[in-house]
PQR file of N, CA, C, O and H, with PARSE charges and radii, in Angstrom:
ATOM      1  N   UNK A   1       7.014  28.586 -39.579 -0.4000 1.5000
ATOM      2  CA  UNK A   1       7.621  28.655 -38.260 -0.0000 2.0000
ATOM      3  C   UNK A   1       7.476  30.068 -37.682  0.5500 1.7000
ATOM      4  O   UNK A   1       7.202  30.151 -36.484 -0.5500 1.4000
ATOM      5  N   UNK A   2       7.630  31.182 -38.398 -0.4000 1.5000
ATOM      6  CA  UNK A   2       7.532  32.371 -38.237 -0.0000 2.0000
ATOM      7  C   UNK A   2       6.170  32.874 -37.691  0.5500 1.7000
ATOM      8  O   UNK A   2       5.910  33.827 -36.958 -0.5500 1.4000
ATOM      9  H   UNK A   2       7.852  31.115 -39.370  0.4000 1.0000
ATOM     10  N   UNK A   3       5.311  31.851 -38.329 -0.4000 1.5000
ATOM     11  CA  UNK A   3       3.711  32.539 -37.691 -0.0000 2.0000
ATOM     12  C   UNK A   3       3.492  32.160 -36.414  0.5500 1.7000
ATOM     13  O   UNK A   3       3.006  32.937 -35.591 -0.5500 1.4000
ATOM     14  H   UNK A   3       5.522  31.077 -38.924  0.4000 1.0000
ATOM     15  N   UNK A   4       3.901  30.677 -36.077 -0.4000 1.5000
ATOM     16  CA  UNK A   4       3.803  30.021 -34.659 -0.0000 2.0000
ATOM     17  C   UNK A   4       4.480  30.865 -33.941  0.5500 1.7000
ATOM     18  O   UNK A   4       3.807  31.143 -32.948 -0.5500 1.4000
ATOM     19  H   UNK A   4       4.295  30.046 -36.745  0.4000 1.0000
ATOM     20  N   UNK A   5       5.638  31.501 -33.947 -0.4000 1.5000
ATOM     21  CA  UNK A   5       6.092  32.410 -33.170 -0.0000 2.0000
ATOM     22  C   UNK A   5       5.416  33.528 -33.004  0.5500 1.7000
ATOM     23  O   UNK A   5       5.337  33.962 -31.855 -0.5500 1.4000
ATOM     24  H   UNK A   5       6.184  31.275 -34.753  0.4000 1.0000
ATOM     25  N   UNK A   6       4.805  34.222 -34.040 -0.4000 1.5000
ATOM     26  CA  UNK A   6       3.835  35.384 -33.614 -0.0000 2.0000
ATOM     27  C   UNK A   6       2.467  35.114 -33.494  0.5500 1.7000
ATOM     28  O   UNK A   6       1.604  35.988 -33.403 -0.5500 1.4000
ATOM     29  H   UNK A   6       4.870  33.870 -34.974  0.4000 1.0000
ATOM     30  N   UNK A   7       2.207  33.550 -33.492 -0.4000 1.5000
ATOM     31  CA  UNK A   7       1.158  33.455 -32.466 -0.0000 2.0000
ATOM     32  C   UNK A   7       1.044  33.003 -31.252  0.5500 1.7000
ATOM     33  O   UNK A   7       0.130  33.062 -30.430 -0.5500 1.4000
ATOM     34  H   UNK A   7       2.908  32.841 -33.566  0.4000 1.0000
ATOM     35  N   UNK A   8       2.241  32.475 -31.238 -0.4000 1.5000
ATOM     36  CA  UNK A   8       2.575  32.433 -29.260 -0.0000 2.0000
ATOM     37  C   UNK A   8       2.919  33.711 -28.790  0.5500 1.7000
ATOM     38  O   UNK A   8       2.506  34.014 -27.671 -0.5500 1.4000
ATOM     39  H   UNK A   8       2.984  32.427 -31.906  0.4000 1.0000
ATOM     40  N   UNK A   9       3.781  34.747 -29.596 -0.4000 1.5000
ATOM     41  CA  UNK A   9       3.622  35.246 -28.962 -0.0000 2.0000
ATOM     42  C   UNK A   9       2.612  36.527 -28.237  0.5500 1.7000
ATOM     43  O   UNK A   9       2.570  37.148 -27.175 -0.5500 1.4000
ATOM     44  H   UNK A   9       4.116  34.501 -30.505  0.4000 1.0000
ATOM     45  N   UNK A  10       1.906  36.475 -29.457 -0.4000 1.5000
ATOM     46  CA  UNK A  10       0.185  36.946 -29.275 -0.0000 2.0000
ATOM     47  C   UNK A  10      -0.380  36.288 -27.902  0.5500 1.7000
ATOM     48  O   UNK A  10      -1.168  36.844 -27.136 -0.5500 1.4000
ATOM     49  H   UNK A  10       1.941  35.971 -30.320  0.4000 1.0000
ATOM     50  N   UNK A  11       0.151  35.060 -27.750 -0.4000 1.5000
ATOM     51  CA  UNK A  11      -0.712  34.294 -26.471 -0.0000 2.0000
ATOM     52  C   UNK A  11      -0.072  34.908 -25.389  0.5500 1.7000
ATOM     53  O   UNK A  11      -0.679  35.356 -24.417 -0.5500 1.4000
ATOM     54  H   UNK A  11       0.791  34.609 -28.372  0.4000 1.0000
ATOM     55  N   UNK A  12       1.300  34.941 -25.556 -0.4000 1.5000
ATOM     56  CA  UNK A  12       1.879  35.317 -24.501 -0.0000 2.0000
ATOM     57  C   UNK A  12       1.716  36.861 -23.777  0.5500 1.7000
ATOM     58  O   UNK A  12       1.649  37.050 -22.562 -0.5500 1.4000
ATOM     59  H   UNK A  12       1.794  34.577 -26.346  0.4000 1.0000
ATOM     60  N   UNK A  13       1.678  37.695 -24.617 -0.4000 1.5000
ATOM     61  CA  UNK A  13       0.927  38.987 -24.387 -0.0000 2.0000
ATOM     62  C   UNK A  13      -0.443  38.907 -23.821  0.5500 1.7000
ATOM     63  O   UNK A  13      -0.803  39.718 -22.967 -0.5500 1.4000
ATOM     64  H   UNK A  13       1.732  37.541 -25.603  0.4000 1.0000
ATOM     65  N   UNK A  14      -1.104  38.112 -24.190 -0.4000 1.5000
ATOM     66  CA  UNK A  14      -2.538  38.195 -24.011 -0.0000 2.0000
ATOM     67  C   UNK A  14      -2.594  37.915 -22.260  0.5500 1.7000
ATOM     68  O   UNK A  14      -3.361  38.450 -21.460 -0.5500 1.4000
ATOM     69  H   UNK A  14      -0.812  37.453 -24.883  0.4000 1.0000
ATOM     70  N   UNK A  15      -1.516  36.896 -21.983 -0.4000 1.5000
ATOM     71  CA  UNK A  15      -1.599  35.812 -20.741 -0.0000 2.0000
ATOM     72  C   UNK A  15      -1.019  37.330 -19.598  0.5500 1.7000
ATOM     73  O   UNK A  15      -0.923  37.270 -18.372 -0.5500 1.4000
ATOM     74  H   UNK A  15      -0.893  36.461 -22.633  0.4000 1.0000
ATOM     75  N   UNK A  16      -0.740  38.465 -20.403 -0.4000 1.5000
ATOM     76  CA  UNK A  16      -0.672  39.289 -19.072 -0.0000 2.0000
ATOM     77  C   UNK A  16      -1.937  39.989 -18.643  0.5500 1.7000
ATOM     78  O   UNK A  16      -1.835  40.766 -17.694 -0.5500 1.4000
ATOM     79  H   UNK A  16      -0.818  38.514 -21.399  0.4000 1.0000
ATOM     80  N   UNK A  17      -3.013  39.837 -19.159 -0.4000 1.5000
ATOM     81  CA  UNK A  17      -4.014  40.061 -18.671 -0.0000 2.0000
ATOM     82  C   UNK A  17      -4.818  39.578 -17.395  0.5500 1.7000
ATOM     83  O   UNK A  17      -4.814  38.353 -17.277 -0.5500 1.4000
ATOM     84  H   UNK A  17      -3.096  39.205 -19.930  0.4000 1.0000
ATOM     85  N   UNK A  18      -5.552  40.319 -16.348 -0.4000 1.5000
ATOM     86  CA  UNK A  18      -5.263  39.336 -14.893 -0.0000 2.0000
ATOM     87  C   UNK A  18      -6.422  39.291 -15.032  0.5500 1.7000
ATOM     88  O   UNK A  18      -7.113  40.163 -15.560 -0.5500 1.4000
ATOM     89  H   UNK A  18      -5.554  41.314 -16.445  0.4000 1.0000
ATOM     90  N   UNK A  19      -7.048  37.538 -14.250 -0.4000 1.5000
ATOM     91  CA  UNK A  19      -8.087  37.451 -13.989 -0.0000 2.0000
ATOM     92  C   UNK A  19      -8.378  37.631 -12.447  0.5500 1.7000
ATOM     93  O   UNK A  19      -7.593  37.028 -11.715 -0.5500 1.4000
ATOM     94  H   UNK A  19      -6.487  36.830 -13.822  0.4000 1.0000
ATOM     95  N   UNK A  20      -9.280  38.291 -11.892 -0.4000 1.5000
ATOM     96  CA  UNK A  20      -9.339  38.441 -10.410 -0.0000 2.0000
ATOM     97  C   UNK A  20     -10.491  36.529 -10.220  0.5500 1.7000
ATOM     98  O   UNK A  20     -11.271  35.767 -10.793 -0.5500 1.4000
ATOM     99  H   UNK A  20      -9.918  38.780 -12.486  0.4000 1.0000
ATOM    100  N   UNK A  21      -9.666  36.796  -8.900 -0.4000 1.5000
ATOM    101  CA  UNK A  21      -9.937  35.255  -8.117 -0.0000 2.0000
ATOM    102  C   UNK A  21     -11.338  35.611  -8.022  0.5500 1.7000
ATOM    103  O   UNK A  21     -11.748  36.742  -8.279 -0.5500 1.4000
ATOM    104  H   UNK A  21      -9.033  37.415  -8.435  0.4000 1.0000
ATOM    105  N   UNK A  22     -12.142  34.561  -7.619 -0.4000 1.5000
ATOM    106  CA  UNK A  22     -13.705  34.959  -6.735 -0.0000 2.0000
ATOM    107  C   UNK A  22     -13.287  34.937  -5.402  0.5500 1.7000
ATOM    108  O   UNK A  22     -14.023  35.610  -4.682 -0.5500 1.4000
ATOM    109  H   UNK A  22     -11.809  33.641  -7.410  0.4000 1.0000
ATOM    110  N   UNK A  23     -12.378  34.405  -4.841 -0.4000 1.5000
ATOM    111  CA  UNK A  23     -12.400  34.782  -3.340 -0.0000 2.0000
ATOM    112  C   UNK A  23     -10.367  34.987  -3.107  0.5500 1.7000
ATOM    113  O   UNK A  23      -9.580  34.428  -3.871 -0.5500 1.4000
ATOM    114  H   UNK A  23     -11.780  33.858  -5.426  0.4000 1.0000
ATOM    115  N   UNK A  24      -9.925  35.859  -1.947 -0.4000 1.5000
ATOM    116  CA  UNK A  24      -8.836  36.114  -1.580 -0.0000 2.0000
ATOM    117  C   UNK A  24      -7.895  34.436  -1.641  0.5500 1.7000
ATOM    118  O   UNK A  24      -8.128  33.360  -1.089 -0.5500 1.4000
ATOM    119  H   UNK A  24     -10.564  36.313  -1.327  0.4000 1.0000
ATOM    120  N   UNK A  25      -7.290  34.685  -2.158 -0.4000 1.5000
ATOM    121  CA  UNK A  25      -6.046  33.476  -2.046 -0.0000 2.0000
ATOM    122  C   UNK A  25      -5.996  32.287  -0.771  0.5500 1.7000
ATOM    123  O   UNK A  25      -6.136  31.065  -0.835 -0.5500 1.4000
ATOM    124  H   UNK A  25      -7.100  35.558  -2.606  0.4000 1.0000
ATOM    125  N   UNK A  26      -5.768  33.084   0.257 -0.4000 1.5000
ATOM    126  CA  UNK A  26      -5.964  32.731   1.838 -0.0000 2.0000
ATOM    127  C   UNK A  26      -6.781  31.321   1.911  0.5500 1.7000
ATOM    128  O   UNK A  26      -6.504  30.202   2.343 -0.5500 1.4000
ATOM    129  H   UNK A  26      -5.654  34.077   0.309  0.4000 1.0000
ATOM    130  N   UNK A  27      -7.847  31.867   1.322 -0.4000 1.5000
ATOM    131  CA  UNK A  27      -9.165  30.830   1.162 -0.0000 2.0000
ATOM    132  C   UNK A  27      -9.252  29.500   1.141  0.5500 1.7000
ATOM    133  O   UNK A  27      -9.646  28.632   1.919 -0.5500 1.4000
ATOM    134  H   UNK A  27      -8.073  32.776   0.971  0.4000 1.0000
ATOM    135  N   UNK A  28      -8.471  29.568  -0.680 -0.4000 1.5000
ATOM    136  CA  UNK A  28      -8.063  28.594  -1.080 -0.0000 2.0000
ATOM    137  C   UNK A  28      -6.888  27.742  -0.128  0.5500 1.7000
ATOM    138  O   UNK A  28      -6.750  26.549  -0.399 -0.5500 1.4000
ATOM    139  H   UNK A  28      -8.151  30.273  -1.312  0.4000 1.0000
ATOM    140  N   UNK A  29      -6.083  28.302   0.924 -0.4000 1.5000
ATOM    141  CA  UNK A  29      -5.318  27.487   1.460 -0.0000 2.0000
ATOM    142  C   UNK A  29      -5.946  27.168   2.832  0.5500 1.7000
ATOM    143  O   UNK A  29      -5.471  26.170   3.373 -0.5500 1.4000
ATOM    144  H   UNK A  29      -6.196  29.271   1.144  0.4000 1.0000
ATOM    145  N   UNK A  30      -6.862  27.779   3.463 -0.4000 1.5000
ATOM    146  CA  UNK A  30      -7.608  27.478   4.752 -0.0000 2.0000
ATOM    147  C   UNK A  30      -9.027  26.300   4.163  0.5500 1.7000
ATOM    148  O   UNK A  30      -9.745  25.731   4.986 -0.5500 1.4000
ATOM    149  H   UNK A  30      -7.248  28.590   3.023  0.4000 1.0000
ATOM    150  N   UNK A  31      -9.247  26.074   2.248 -0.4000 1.5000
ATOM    151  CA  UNK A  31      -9.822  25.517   2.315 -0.0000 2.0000
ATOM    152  C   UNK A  31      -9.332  23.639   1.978  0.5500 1.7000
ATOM    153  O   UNK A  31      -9.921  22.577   2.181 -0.5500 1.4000
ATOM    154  H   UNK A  31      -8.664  26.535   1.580  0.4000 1.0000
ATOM    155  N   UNK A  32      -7.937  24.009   1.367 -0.4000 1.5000
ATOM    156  CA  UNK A  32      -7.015  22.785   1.425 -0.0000 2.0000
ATOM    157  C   UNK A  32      -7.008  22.158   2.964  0.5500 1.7000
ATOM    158  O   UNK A  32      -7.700  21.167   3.200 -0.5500 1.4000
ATOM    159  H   UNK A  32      -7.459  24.872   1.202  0.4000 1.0000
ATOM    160  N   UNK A  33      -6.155  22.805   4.058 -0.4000 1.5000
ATOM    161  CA  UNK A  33      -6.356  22.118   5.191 -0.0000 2.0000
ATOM    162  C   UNK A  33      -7.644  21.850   5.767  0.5500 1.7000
ATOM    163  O   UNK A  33      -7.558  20.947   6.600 -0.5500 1.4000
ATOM    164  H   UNK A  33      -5.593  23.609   3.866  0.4000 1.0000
ATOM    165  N   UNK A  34      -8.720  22.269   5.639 -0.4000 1.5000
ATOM    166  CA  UNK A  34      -9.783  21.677   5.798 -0.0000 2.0000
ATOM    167  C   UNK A  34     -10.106  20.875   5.465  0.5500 1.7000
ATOM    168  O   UNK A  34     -10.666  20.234   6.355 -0.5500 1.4000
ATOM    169  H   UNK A  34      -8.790  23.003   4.962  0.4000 1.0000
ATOM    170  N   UNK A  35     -10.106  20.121   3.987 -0.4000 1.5000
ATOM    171  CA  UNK A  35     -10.064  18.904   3.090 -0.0000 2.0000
ATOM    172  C   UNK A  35      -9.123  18.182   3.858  0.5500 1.7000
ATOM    173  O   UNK A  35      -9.618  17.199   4.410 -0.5500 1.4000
ATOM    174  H   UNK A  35      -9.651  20.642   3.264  0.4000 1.0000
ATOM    175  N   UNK A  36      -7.564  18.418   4.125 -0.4000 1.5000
ATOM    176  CA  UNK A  36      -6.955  17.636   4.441 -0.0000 2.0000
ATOM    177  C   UNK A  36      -7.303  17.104   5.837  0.5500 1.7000
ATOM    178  O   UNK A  36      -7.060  15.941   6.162 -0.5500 1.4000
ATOM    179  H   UNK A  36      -7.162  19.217   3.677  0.4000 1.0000
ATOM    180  N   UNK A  37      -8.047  18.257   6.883 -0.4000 1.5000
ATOM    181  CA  UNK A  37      -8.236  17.492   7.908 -0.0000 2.0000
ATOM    182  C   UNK A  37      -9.005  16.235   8.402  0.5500 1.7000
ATOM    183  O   UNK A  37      -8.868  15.352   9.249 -0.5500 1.4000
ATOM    184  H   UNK A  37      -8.244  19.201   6.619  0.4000 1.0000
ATOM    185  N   UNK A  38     -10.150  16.720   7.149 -0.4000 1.5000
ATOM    186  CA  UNK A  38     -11.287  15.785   7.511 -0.0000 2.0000
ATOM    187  C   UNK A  38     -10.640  14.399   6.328  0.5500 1.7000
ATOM    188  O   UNK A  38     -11.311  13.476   5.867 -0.5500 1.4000
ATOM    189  H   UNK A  38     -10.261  17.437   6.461  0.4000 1.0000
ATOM    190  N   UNK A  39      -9.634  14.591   6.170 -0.4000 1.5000
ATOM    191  CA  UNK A  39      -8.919  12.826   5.261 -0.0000 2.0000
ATOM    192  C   UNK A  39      -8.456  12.650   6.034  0.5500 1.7000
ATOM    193  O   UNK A  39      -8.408  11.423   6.116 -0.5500 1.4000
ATOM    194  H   UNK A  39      -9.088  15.341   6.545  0.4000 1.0000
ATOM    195  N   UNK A  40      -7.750  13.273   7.212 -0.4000 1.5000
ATOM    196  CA  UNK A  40      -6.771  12.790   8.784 -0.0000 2.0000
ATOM    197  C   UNK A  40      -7.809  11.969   9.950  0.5500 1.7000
ATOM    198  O   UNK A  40      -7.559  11.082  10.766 -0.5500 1.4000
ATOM    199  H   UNK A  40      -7.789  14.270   7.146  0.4000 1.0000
ATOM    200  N   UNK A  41      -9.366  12.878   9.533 -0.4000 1.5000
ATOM    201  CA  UNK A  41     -10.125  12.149  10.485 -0.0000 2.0000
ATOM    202  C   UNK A  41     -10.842  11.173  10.052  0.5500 1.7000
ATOM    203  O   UNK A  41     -11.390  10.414  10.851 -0.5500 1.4000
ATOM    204  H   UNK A  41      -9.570  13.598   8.870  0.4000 1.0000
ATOM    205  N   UNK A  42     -11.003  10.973   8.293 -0.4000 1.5000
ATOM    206  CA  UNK A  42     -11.392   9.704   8.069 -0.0000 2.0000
ATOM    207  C   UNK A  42     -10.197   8.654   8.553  0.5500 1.7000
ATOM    208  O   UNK A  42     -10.591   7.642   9.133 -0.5500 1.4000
ATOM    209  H   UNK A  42     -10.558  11.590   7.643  0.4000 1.0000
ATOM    210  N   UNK A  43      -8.934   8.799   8.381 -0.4000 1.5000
ATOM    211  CA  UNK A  43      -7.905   7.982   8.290 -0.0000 2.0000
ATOM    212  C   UNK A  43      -8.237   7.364   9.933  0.5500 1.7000
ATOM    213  O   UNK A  43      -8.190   6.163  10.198 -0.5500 1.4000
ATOM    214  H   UNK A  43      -8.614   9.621   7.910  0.4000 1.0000
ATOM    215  N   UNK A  44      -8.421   7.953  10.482 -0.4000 1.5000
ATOM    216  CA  UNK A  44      -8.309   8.155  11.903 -0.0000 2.0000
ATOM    217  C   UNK A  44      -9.419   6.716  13.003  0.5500 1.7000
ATOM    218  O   UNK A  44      -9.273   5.866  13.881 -0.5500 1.4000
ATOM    219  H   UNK A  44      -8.459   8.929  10.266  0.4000 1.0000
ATOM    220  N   UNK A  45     -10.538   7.371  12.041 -0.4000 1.5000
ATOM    221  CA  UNK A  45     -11.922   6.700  12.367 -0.0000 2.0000
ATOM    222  C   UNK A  45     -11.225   4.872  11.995  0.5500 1.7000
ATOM    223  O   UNK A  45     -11.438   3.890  12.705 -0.5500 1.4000
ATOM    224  H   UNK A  45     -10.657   8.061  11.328  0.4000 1.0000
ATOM    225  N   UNK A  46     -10.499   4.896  10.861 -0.4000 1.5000
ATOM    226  CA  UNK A  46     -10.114   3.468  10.519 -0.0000 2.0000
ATOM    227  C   UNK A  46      -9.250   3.003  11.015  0.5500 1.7000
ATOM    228  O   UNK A  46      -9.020   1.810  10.819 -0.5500 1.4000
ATOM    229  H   UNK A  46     -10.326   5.694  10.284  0.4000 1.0000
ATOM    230  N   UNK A  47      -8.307   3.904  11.988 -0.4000 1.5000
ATOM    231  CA  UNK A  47      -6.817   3.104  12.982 -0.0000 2.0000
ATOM    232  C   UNK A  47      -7.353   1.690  13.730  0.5500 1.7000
ATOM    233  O   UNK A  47      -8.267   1.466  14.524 -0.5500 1.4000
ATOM    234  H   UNK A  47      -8.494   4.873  12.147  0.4000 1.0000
ATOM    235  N   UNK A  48      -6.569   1.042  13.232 -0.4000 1.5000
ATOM    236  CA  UNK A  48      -6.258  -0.200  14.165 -0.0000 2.0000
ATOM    237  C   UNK A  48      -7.719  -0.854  13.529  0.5500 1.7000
ATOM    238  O   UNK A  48      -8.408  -1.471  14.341 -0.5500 1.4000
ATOM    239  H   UNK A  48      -5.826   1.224  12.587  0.4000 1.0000
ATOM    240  N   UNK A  49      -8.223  -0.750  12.121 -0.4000 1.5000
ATOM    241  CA  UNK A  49      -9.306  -1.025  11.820 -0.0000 2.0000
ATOM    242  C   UNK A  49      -9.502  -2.925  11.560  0.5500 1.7000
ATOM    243  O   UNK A  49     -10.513  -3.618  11.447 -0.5500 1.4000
ATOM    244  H   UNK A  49      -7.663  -0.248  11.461  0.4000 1.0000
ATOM    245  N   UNK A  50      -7.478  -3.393  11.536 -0.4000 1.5000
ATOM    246  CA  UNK A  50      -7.661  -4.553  11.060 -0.0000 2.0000
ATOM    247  C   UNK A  50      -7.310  -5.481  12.123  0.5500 1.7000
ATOM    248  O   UNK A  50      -7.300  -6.687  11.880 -0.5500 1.4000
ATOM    249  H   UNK A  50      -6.656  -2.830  11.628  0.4000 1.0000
ATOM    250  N   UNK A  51      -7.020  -5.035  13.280 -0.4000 1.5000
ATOM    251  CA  UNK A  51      -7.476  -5.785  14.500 -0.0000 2.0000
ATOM    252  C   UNK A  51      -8.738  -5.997  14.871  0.5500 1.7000
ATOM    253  O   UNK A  51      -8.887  -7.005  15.562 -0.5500 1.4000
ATOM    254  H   UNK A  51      -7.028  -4.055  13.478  0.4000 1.0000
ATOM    255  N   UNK A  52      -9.474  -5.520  14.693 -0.4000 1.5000
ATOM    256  CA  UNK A  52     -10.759  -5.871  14.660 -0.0000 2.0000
ATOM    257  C   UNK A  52     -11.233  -6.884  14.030  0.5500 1.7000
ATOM    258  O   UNK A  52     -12.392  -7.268  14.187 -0.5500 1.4000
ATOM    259  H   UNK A  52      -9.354  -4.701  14.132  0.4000 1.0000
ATOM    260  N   UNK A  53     -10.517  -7.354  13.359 -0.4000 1.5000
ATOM    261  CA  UNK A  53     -11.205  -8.748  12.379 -0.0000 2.0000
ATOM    262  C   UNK A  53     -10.353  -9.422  13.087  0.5500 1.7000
ATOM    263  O   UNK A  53      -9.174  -9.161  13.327 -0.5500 1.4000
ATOM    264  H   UNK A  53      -9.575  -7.043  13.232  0.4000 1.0000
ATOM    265  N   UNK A  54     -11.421 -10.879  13.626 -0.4000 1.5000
ATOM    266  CA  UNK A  54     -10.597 -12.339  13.819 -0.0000 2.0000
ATOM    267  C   UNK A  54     -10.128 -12.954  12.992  0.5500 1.7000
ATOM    268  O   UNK A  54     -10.619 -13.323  11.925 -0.5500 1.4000
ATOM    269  H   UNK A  54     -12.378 -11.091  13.430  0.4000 1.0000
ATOM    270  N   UNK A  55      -8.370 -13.244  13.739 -0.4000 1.5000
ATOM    271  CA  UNK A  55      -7.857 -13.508  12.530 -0.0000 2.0000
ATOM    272  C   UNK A  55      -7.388 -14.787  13.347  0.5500 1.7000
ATOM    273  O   UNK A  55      -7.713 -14.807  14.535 -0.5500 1.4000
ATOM    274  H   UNK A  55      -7.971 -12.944  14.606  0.4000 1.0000
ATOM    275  N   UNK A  56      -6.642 -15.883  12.833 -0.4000 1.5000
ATOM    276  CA  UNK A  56      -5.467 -16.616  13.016 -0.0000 2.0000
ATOM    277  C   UNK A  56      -4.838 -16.120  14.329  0.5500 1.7000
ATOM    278  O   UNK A  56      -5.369 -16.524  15.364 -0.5500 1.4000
ATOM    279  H   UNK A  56      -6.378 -15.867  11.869  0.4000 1.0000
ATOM    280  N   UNK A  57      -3.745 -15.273  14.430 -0.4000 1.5000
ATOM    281  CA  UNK A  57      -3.262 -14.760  15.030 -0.0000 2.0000
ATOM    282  C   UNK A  57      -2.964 -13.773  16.463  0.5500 1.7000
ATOM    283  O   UNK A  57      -2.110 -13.364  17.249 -0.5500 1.4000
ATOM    284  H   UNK A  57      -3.314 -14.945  13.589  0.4000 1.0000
ATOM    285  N   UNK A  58      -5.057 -13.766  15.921 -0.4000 1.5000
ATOM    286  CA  UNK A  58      -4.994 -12.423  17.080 -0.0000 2.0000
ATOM    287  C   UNK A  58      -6.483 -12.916  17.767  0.5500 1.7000
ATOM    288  O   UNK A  58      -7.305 -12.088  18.161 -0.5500 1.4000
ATOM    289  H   UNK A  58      -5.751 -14.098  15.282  0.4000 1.0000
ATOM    290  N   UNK A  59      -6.735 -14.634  17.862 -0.4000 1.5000
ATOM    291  CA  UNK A  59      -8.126 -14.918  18.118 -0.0000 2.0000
ATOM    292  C   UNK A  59      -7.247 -16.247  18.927  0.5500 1.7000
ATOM    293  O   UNK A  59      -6.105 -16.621  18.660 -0.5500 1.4000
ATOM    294  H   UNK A  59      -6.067 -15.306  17.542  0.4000 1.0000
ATOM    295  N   UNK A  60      -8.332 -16.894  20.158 -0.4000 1.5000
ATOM    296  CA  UNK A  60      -8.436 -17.813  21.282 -0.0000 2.0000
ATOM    297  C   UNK A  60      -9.139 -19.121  20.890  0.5500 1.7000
ATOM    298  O   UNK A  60     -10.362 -19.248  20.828 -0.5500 1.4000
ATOM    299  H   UNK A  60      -9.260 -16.591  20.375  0.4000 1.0000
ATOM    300  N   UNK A  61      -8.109 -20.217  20.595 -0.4000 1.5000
ATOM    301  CA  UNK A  61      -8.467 -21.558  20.100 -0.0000 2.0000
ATOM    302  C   UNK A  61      -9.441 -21.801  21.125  0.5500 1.7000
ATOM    303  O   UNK A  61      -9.375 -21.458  22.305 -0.5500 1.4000
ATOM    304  H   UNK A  61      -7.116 -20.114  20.646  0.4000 1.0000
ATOM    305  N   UNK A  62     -10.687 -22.663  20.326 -0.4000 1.5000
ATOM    306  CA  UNK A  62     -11.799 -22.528  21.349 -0.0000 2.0000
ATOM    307  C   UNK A  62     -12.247 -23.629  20.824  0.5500 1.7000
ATOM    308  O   UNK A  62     -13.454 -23.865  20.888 -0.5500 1.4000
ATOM    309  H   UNK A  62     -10.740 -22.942  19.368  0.4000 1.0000
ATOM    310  N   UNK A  63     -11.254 -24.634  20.120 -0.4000 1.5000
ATOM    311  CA  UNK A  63     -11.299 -26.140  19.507 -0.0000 2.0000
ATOM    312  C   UNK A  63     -11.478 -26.912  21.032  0.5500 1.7000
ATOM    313  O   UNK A  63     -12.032 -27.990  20.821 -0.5500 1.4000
ATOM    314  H   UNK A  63     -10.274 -24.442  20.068  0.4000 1.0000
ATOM    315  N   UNK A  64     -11.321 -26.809  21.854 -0.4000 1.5000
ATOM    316  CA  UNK A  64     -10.545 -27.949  23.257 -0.0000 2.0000
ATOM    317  C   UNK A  64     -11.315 -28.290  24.056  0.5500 1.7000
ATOM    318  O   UNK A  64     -11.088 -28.418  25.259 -0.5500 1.4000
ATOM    319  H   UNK A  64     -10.871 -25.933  22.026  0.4000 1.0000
ATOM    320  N   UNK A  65     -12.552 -28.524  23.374 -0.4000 1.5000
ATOM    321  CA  UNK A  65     -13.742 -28.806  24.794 -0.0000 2.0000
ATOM    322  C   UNK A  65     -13.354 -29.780  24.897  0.5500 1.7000
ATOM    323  O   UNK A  65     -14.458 -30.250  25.172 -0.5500 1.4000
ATOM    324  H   UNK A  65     -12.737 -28.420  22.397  0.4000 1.0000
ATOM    325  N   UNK A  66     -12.592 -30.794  24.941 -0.4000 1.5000
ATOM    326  CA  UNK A  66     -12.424 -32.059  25.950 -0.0000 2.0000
ATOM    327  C   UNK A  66     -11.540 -31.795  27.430  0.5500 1.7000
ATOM    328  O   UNK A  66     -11.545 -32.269  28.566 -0.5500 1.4000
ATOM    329  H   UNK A  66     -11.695 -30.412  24.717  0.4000 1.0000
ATOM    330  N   UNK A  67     -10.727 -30.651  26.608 -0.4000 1.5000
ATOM    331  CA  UNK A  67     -10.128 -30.252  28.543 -0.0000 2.0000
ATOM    332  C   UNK A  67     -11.084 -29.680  29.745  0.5500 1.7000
ATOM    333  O   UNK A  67     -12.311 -29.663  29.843 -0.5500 1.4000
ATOM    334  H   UNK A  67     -10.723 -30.266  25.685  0.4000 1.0000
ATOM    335  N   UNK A  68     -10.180 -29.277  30.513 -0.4000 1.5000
ATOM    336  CA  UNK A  68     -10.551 -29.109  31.705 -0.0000 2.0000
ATOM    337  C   UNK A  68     -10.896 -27.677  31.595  0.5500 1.7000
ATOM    338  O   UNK A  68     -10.270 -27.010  30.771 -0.5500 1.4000
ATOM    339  H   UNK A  68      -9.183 -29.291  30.434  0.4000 1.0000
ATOM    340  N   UNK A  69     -11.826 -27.105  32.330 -0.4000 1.5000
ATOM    341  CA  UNK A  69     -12.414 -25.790  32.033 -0.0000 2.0000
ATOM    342  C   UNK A  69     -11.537 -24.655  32.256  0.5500 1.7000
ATOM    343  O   UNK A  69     -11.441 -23.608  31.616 -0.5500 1.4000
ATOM    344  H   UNK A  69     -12.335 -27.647  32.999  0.4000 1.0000
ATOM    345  N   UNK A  70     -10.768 -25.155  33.531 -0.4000 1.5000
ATOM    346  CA  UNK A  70      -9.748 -24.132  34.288 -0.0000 2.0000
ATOM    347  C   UNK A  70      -8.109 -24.150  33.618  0.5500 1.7000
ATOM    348  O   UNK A  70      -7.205 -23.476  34.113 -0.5500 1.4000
ATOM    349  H   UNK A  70     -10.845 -26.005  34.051  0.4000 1.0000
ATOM    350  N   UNK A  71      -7.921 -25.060  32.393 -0.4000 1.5000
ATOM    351  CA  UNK A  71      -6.838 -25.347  32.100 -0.0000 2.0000
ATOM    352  C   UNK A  71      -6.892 -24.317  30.699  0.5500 1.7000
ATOM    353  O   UNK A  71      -7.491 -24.507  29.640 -0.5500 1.4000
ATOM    354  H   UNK A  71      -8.655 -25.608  31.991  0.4000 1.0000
ATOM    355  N   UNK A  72      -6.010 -23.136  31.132 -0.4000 1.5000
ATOM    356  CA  UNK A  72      -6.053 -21.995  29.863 -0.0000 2.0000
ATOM    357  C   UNK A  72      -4.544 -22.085  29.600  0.5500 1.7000
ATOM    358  O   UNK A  72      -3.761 -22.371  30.506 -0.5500 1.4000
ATOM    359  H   UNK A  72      -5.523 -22.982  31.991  0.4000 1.0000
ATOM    360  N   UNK A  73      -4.239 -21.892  28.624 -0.4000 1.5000
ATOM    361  CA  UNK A  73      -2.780 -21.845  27.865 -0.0000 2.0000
ATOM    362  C   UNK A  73      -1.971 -20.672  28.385  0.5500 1.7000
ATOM    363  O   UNK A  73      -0.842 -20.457  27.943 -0.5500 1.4000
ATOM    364  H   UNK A  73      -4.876 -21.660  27.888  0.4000 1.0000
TER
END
């Protein structure tokens, strides 16, 4: 038990050593909202994507050719 402790805490010493970023911090968060925007504009491109399909509900019975042409519901 005694060694696990002085080899964590070997790790833990070690872990104050800094690694420098490849680019300023900033980056990384101007490059998140960028990702996120272009998932807002895929989302976007697909609004109202399922009205577009004829459905039941949202389509013009077009069963009734025996009526009258001018007789619409």
């Amino acid at each position: 038990m005694g060694r696990m402790l002085s080899t964590f805490a070997s790790v833990v010493a070690e872990s104050g050593h800094h690694n420098e970023l490849p680019v300023p911090p900033a980056v990384y968060g101007l490059f998140a909202l960028l990702i996120f925007a272009m998932m807002l504009g895929v989302l976007f491109a697909f609004r109202q994507a399922a009205t577009k399909l004829p459905a039941a509900h949202n389509t013009v019975a077009h069963d009734d050719h025996g009526h009258d042409a001018g007789d619409h519901h």
